[in-house]
PASE-122565 format. One record per residue (C-alpha): residue in one letter; x, y, z. Coordinates in nm, 2 decimals. Example, Ala and Ser with C-alpha at 12.3 -4.5 7.8 and 13.67 -1.06 7.14 Angstrom:
("A", (1.23, -0.45, 0.78))
("S", (1.37, -0.11, 0.71))
This chain:
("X", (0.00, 0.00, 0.00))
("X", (0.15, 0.35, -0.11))
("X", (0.08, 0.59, 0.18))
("X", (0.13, 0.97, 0.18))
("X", (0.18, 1.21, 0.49))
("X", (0.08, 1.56, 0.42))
("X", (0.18, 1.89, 0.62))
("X", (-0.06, 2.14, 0.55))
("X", (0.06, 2.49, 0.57))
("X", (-0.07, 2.86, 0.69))
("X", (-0.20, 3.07, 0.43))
("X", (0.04, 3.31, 0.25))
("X", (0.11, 3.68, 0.40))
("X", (0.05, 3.84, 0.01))
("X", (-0.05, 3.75, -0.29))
("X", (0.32, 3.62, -0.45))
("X", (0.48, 3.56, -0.10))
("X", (0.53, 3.23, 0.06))
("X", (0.41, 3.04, 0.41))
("X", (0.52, 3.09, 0.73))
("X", (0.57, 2.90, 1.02))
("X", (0.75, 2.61, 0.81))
("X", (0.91, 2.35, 0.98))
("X", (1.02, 1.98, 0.95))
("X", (0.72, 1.78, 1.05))
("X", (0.84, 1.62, 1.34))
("X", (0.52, 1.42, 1.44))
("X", (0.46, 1.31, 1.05))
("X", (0.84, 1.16, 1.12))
("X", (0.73, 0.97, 1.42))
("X", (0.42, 0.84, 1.23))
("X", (0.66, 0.72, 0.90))
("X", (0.83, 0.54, 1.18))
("X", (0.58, 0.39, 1.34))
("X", (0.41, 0.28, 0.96))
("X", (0.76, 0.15, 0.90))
("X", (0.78, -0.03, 1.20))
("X", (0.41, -0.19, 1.12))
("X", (0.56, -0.27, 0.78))
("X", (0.45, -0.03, 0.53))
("X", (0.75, 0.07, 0.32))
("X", (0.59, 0.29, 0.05))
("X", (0.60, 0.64, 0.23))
("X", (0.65, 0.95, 0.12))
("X", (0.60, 1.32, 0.26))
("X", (0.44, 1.65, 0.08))
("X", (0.48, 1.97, 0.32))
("X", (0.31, 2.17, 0.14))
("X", (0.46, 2.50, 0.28))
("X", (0.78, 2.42, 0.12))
("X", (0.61, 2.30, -0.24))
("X", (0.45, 2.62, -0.26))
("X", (0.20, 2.46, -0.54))
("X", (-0.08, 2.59, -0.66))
("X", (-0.43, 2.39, -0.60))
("X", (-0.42, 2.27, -1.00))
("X", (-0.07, 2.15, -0.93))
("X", (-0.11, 1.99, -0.60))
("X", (-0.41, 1.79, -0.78))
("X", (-0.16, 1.69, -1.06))
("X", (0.10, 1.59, -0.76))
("X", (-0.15, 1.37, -0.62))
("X", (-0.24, 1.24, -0.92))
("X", (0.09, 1.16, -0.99))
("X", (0.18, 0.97, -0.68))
("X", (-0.15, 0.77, -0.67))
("X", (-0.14, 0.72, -0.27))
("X", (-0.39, 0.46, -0.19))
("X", (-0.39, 0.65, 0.19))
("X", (-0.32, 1.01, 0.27))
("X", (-0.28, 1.14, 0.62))
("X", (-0.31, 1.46, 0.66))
("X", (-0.17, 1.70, 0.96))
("X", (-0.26, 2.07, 1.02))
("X", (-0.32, 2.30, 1.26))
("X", (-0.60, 2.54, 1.31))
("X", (-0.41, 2.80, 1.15))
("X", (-0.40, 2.55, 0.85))
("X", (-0.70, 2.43, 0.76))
("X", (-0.80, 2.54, 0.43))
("X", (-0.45, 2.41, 0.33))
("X", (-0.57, 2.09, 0.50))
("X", (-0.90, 2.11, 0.29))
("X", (-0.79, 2.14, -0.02))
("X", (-0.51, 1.88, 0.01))
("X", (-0.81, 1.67, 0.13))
("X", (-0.97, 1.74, -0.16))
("X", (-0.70, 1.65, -0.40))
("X", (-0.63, 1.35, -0.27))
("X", (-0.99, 1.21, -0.32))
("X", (-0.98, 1.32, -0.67))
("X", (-0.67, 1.07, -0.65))
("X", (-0.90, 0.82, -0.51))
("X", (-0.73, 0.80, -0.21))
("X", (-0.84, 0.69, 0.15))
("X", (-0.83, 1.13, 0.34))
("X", (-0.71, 1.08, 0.71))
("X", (-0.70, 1.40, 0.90))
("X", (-0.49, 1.44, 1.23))
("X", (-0.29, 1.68, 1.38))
("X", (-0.41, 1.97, 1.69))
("X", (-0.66, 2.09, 1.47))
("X", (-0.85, 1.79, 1.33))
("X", (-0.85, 1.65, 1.73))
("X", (-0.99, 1.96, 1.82))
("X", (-1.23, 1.98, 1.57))
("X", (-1.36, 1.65, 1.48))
("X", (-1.72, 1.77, 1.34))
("X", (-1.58, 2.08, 1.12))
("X", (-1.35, 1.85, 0.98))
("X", (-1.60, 1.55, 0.90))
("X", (-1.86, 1.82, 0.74))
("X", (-1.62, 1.76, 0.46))
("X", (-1.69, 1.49, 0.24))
("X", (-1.35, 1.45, 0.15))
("X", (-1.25, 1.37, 0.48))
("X", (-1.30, 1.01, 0.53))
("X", (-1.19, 0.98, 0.90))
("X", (-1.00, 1.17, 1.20))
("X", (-0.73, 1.06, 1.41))
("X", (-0.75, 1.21, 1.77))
("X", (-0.49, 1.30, 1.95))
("X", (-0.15, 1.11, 1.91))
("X", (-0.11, 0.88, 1.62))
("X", (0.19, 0.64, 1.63))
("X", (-0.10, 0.35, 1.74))
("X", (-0.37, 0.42, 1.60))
("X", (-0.29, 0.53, 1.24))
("X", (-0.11, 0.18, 1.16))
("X", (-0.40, 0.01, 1.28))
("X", (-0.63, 0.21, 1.09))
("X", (-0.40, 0.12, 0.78))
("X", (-0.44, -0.19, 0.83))
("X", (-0.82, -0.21, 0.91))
("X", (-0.84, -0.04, 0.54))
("X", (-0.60, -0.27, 0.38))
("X", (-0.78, -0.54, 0.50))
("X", (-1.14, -0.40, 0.48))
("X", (-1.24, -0.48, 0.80))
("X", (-1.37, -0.16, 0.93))
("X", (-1.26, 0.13, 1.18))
("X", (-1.56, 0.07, 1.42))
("X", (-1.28, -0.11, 1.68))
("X", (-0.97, 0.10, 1.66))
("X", (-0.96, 0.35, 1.94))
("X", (-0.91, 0.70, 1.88))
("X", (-1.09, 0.78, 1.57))
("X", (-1.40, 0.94, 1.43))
("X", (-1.56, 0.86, 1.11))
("X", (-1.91, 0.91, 0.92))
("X", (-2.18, 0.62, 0.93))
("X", (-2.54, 0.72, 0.78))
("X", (-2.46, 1.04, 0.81))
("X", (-2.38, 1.08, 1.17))
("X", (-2.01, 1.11, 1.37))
("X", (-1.89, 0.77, 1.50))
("X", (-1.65, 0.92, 1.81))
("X", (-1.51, 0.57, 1.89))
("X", (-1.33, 0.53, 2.26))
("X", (-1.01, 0.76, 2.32))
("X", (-0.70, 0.58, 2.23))
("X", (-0.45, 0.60, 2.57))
("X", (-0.14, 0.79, 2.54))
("X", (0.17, 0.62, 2.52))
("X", (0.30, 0.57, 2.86))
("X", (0.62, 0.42, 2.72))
("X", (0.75, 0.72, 2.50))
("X", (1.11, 0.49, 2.47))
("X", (0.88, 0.20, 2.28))
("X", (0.88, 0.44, 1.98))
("X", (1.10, 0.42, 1.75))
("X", (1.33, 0.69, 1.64))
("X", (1.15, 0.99, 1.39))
("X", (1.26, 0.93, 0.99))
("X", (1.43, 1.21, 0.98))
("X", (1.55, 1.06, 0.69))
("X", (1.23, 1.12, 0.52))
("X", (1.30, 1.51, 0.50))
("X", (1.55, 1.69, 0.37))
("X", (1.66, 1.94, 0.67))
("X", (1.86, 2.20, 0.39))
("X", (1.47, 2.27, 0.34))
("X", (1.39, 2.48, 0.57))
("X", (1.69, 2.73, 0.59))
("X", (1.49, 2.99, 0.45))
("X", (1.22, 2.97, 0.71))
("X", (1.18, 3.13, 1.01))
("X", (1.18, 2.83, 1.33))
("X", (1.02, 2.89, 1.65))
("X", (1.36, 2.96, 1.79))
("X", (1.45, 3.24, 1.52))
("X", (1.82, 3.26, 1.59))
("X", (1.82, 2.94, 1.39))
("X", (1.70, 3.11, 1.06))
("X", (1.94, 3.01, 0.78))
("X", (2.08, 2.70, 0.94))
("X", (2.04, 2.34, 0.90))
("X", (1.85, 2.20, 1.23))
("X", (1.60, 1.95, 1.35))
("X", (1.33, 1.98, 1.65))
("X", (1.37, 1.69, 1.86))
("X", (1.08, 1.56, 2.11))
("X", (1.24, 1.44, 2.46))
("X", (0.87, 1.45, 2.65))
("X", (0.51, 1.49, 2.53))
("X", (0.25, 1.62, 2.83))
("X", (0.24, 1.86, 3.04))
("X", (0.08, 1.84, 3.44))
("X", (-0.05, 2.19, 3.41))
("X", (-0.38, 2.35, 3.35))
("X", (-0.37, 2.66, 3.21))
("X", (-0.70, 2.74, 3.05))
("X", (-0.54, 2.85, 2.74))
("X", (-0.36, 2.59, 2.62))
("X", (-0.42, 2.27, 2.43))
("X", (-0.46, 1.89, 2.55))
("X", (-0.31, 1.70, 2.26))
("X", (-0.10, 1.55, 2.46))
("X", (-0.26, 1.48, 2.75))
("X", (-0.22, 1.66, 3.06))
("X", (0.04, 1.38, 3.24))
("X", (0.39, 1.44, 3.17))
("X", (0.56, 1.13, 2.97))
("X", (0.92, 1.15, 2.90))
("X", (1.14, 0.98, 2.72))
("X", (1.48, 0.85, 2.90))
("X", (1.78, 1.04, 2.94))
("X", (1.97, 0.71, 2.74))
("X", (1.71, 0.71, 2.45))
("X", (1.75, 1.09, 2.43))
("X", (2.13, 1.10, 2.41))
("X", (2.12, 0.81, 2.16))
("X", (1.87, 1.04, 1.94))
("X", (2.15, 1.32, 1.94))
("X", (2.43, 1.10, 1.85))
("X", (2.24, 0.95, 1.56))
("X", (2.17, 1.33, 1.45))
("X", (2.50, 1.42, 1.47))
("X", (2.67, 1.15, 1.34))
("X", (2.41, 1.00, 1.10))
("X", (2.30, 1.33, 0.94))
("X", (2.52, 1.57, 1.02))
("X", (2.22, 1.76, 1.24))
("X", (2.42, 1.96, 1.53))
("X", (2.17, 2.23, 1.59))
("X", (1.85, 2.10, 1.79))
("X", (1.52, 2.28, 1.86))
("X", (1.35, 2.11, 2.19))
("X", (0.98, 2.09, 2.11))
("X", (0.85, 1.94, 2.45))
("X", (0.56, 2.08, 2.62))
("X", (0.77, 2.13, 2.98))
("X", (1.15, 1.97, 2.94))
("X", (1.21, 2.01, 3.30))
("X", (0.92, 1.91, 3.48))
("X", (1.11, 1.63, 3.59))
("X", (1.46, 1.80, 3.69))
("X", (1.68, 1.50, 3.79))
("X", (1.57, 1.41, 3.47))
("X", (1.69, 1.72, 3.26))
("X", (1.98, 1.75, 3.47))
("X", (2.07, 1.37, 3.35))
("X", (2.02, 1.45, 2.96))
("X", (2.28, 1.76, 3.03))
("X", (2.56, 1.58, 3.21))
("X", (2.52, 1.32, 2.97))
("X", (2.56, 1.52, 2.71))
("X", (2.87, 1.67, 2.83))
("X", (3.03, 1.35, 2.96))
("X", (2.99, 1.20, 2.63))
("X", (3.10, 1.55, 2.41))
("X", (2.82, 1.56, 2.20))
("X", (2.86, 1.94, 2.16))
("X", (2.49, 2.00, 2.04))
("X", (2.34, 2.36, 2.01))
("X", (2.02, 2.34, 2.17))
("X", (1.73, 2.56, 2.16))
("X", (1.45, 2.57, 2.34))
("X", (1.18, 2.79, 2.13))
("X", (0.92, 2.64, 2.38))
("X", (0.85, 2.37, 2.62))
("X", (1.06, 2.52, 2.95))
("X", (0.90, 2.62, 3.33))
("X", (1.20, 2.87, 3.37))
("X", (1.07, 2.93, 3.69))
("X", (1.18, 2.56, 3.80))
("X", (1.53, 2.62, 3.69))
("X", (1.84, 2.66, 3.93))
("X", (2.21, 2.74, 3.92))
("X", (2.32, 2.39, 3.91))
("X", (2.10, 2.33, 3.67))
("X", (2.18, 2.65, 3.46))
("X", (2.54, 2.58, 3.48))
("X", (2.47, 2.24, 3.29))
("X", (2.24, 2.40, 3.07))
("X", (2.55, 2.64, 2.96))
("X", (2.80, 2.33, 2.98))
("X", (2.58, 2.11, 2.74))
("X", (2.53, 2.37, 2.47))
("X", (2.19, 2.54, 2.57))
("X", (2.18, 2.88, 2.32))
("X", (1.84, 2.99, 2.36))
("X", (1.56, 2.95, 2.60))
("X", (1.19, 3.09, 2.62))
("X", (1.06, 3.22, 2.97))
("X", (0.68, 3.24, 2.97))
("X", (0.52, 3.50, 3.12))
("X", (0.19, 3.54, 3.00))
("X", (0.06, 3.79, 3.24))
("X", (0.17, 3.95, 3.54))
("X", (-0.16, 4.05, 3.71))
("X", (-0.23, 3.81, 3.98))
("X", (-0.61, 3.84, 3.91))
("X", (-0.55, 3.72, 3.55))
("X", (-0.29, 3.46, 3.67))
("X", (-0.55, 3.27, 3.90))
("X", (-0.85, 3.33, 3.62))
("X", (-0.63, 3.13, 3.40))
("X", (-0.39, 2.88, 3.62))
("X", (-0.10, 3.00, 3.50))
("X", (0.10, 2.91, 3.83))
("X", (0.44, 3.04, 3.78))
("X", (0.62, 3.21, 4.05))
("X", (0.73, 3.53, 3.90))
("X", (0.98, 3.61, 4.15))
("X", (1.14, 3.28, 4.11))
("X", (1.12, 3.34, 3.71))
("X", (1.34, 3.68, 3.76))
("X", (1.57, 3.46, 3.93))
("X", (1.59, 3.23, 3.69))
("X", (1.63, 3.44, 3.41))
("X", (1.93, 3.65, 3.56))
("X", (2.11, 3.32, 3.61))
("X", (2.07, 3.25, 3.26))
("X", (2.17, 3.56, 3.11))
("X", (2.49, 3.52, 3.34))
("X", (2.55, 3.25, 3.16))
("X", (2.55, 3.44, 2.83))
("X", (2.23, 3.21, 2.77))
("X", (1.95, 3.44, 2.51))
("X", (1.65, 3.50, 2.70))
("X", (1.33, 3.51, 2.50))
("X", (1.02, 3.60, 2.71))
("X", (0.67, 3.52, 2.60))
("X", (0.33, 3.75, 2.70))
("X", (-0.02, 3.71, 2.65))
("X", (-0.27, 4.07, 2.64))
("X", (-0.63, 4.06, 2.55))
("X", (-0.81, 3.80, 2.76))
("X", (-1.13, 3.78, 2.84))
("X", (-1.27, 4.09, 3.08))
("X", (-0.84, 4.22, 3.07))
("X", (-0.83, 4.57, 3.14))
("X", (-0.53, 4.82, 3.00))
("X", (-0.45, 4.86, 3.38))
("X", (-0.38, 4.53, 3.42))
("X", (-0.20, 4.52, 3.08))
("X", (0.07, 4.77, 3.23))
("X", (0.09, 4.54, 3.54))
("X", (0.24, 4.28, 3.23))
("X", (0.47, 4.53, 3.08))
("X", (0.57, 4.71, 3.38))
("X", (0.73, 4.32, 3.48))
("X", (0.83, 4.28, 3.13))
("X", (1.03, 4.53, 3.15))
("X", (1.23, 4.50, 3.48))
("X", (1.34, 4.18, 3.33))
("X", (1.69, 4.14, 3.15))
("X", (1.56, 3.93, 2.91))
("X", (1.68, 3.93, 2.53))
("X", (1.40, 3.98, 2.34))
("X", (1.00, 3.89, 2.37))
("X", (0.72, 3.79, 2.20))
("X", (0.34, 3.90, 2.25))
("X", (0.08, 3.68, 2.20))
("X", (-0.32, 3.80, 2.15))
("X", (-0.52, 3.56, 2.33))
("X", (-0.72, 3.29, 2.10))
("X", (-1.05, 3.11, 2.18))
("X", (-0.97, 2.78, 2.02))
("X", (-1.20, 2.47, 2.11))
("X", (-1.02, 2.21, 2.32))
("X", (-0.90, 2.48, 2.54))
("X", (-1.08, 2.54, 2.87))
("X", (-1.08, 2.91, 2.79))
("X", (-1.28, 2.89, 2.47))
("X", (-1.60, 2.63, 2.65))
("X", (-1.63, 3.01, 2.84))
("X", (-1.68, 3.23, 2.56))
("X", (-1.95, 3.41, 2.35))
("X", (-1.98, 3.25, 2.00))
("X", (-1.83, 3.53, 1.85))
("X", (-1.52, 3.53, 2.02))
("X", (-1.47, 3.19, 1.97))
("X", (-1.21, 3.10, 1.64))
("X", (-1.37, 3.04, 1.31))
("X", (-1.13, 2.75, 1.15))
("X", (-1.19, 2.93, 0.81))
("X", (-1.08, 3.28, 0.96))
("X", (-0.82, 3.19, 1.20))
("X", (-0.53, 3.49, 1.20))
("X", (-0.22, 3.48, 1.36))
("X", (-0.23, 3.53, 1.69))
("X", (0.02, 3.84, 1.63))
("X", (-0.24, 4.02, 1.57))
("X", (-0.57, 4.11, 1.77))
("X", (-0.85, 4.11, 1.57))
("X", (-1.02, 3.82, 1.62))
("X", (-0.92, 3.76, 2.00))
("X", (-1.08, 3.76, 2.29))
("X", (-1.07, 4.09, 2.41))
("X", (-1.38, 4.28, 2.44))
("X", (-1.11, 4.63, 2.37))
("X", (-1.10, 4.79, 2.05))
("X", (-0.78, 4.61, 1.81))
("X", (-0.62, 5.02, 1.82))
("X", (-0.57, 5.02, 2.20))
("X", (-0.44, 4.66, 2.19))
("X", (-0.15, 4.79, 1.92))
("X", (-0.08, 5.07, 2.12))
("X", (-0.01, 4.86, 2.41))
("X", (0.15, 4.63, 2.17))
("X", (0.39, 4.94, 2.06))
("X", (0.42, 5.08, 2.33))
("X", (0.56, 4.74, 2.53))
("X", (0.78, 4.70, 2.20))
("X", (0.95, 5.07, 2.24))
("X", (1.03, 5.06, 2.65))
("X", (1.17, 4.70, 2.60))
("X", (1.39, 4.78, 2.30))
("X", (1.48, 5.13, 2.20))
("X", (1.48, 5.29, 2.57))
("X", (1.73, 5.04, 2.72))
("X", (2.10, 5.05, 2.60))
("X", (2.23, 4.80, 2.82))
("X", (1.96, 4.59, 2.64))
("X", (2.07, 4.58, 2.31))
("X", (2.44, 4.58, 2.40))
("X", (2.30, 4.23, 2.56))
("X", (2.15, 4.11, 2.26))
("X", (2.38, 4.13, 2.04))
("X", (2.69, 4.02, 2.29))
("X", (2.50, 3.74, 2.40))
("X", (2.38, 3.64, 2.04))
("X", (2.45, 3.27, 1.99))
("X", (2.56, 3.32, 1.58))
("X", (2.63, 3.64, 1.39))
("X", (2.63, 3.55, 1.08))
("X", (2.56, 3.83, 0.85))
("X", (2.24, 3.67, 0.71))
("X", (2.12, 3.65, 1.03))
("X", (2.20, 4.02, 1.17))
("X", (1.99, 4.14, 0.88))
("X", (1.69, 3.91, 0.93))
("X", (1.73, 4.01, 1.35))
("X", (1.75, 4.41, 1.25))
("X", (1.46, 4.39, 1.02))
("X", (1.25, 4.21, 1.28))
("X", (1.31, 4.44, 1.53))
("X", (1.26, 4.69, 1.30))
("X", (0.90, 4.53, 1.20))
("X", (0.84, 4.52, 1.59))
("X", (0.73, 4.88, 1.66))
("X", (0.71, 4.98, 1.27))
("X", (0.45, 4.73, 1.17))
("X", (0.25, 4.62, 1.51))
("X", (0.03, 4.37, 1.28))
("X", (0.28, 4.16, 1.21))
("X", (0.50, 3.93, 1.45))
């Protein structure tokens, strides 16, 4: 059986320009594992942000591979990229499996299409070789857990399949099924990778928290994989593919810290010498200076302190738990280490006022982080936050926007005070602190000249152009 794994892709910024947020599909690697593993040979991958094809040619690209089963994986942001590929492939007469945050998220929207012939909930490495072979052997999807599917007309929502408790029983991603020189051109969640060759790497999936904004792909227990397996995936990047630059992907790396600590010393002991990134995934708060110090001994670059809001109000409304005093410690002991500091921020929640907005910069800015990013709050279904809200503040699939920009938030302000704020928090953080930028670029973990352009322009694009990231 010829299978196909699809990324889908974000809508273009202009007519003529190309995707953004492109990056190698690291769950569509674990799945061509797992189909591997099961014993289907015949895979191949389409990201369709990197094809860039038009919807006639990615109906002649289909037609030319002839899949007899196409998964395909989106986000919410990615839908009517999901949808057409969806289309195409049926055309091809293909089997249309949709999985991925947004398809678990939004089983129904997804089934209203006829081209979509069944969803995959939440993780797949089980549940989509078994549903390969079901079809193969025309038995039926009514006893495979984990999947929804149309019968007379109505949603089948068959029993949750359980996450993998054993994350080690997996077996390693095909990263071989990518080709990583790809995606040098495209901006990763950590950015100071742009214009390098990298991969994201997965050492946990879960995380024990609540907060009410946030997703539940992955389950709400933390599951890790071992320190040994870990170690063994960056050796086999390093010396297998030539991959030296990492991008951690977990939900919360550290949660368990005698865990992280063991990754890091083993990574020294055995002179790995990786550059690791983490443009998500950390509780900075629950870092140390032993721990730090093997962060900066194992090759840690980069690391993301979240925020979100400062008001306590807001921070008990949504569950973010963080101690923020503990966080300022944490990022000074980082930036002692020459470590960049990214912090992340949330504004326009539900019932947020612009007082308690200021309570978020005013912190923001007594920080000595590197850089920041500001987030617009989404309603998105399978987030806690979303069951709370007025229809029309909840995201429509077919008119998501990045959440860069407020219009379509939350926020019951108008989208001009929300850029102000956005502006405003831009110019205090940047362009009225010295010592800051002397920091940025001292502590910037490569300067080559490709990337000190793309950096200048961004920063540039920061307070110029609020309605952009």
């Amino acid at each position: 059986m010829r299978i196909l794994l699809v990324k889908a892709a974000r809508p273009k910024r202009s007519a003529g320009g190309r995707h953004d947020g492109v990056m190698p599909p690291l769950g569509l690697l674990y799945l061509s594992a797992a189909l591997k593993k099961a014993g289907y040979g015949d895979i191949s991958l389409l990201h369709l942000g990197l094809e860039n094809l038009s919807e006639a040619g990615l109906e002649s690209e289909l037609g030319r591979l002839k899949p007899d089963l196409v998964g395909i994986s989106a986000m919410t942001s990615e839908c009517g990229s999901m949808h057409l590929a969806a289309a195409a492939a049926k055309k091809a007469g293909a089997l249309v499996v949709a999985g991925g945050a947004h398809p678990t998220a939004y089983v129904a929207e997804c089934l209203a299409d006829e081209n979509i012939d069944v969803v995959v909930r939440n993780e797949g490495e089980l549940t989509f070789p078994e549903l390969a072979r079901a079809y193969e052997n025309k038995t039926g999807f009514e006893g495979i857990k984990g999947v929804s599917f149309r019968r007379n007309g109505e949603i089948v929502y068959s029993p949750p399949r359980e996450f993998i408790e054993d994350l080690d029983s997996l077996p390693f991603p095909d990263w071989g099924l990518t080709d990583p020189d790809r995606y040098k051109d495209f901006v990763p969640h950590s950015p100071m990778l742009y214009g390098r060759r990298y991969m994201p790497l997965f050492t946990s999936r879960g995380c024990p928290f609540k907060c009410t904004y946030c997703h539940s792909i992955f389950g709400k227990k933390f599951r890790a994989h071992s320190p040994e397996r870990v170690l063994e995936e960056l050796r086999m990047l390093k010396e297998e593919h030539g991959i030296g630059d990492i991008e951690i992907s977990d939900d919360s790396f550290n949660i368990d810290r005698n865990r992280a600590a063991a990754i890091m010393r083993g990574i020294i002991s055995k002179g790995l010498t990786p550059n690791l990134f983490f443009g998500n995934g950390l509780r900075a708060e629950l870092l140390d200076g032993e721990l730090v110090d093997l962060f900066s001994g194992a090759g840690v670059k980069y690391v993301c302190a979240a925020i979100e809001t400062a008001s306590l109000r807001l921070r008990e409304k949504i569950k973010k738990n963080a101690d923020l005093e503990k966080l300022r410690e944490a990022v000074k002991l980082l930036v002692e280490k020459r470590i960049f500091v990214n912090g992340f921020v949330m504004m326009g929640f539900p019932d947020e006022t612009l007082k308690e907005m200021l309570v978020t910069v005013r912190y923001l800015w007594s920080l000595p982080l590197h850089s920041f990013l500001l987030f617009f709050c989404r309603g998105y279904a399978g987030a806690e936050l979303c069951d709370a809200l007025p229809a029309g503040k909840k995201i429509d699939p077919k008119k998501d926007n990045t959440c860069f920009v407020p219009a379509g938030g939350c926020s019951n302000l108008p989208a001009w005070q929300l850029l102000a704020m956005k502006q405003l928090t831009t110019a205090g953080f940047y362009f009225f602190n010295p010592a800051r930028l002397y920091r940025i670029f001292r502590d910037l973990p490569f300067r080559e000249p490709r990337l000190l352009w793309f950096l200048f322009k961004t920063m540039a694009a920061k307070f110029f152009r609020p309605n952009e990231r």
